[in-house]
N, C-alpha and C positions, 0 to 999 in steps of 0.2 A: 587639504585638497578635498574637493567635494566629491561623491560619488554618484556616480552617472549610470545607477544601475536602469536598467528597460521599463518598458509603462506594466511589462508583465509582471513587475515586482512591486508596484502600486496596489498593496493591500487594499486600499480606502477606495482607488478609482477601480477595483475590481468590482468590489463589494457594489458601488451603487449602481453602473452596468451592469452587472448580475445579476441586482434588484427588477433593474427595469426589463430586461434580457427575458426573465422568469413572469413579470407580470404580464408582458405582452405576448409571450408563448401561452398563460392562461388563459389568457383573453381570446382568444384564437380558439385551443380546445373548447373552450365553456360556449363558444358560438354556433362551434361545429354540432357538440351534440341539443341546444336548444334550437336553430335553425336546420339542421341534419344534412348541412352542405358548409364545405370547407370554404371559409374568403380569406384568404389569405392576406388580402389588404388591410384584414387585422392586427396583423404585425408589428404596421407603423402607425395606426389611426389612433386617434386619442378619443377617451370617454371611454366606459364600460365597467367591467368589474373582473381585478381590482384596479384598482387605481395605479398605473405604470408612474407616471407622476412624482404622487407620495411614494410608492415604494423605491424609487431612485431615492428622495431627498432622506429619503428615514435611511437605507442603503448607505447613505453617505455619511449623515451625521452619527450612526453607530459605530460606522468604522474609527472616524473619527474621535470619536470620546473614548474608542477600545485602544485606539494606538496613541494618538496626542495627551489623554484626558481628560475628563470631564471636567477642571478647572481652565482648561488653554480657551485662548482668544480662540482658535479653530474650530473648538466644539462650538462653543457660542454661536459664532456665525452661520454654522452649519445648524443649529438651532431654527436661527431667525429665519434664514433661508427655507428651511424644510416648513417653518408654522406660515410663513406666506405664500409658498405652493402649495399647499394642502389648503388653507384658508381661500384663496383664489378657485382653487380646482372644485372643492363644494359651496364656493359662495359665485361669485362672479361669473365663471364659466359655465355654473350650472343654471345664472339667470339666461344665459346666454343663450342655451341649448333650447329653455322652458320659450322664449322667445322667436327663434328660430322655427321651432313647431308649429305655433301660433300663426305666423307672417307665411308662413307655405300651405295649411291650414286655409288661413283667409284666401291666398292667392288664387289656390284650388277652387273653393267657393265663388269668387268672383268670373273665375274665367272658366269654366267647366266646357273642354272641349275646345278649348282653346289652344296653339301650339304655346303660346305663351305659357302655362301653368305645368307644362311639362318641360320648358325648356330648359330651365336654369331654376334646381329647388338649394332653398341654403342647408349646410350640414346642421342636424339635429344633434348628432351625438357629439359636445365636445365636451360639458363637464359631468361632474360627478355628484351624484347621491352622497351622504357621508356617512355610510357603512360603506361603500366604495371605497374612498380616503381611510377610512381606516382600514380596511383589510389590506389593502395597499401598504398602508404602514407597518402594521405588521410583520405583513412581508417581508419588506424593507430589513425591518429590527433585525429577524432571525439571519437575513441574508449578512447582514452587517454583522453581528456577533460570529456567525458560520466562518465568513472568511478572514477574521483577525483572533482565531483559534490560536 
């Protein structure tokens, strides 16, 4: 018979919410005191430092290999999973964001004083630097080892 214990007893799904749970509560503080005004809409936002991201995937794949194994299919996956969000987050994401700038940058320039260049600007901040991605991972690791104690 299987057992049907609760999601609170998911070492592994603890550990990567926890990861992310902790990265995005940084992100938040480390805002507050270099802006000196709380936004809490940093909570949910993605981009910044660390990386909420990598620190879930690292979060996960630690738990992972601390409870399955480092030989099980599970760790692996959670390997590959974790080096393509991190790889996305400071590669892709972060052309993304370099671009974004750019294109609102131009807009401003072109229409100075115009309702248009205030009306709708694209989000800047979505990826990450890579000391972002890793402190995030980091993160991640310790949160992962922490909760499969």
């Amino acid at each position: 018979m299987l057992n049907h214990g609760s999601l609170l007893d998911n070492r592994v799904l603890i550990a990567a919410f926890l990861a992310w749970g902790i990265a995005q509560v940084s992100k938040t503080i480390l805002e507050l005191f270099k802006q000196r005004k709380l936004a809490l809409s940093r909570l949910v936002s993605s981009g910044g430092m660390p990386s909420s991201h990598s620190a879930l995937v690292t979060g996960l794949a630690t738990a992972v290999g601390r409870v399955m194994g480092i030989a099980s299919a599970e760790f692996a996956i959670a390997v590959v999973l974790a080096s393509i969000v991190m790889y996305d987050a400071a590669g892709v994401r972060r052309a993304v964001s370099i671009q974004a700038r750019i294109l609102n940058q131009m807009i401003e320039e072109a229409f100075q004083g115009s309702p248009v260049a205030t009306e709708k600007r694209l989000r800047e901040l979505i990826g990450h630097t890579p000391i972002q991605v890793f402190v995030g991972g980091l993160l991640g690791i310790a949160i992962g080892l922490l909760c499969t104690i």
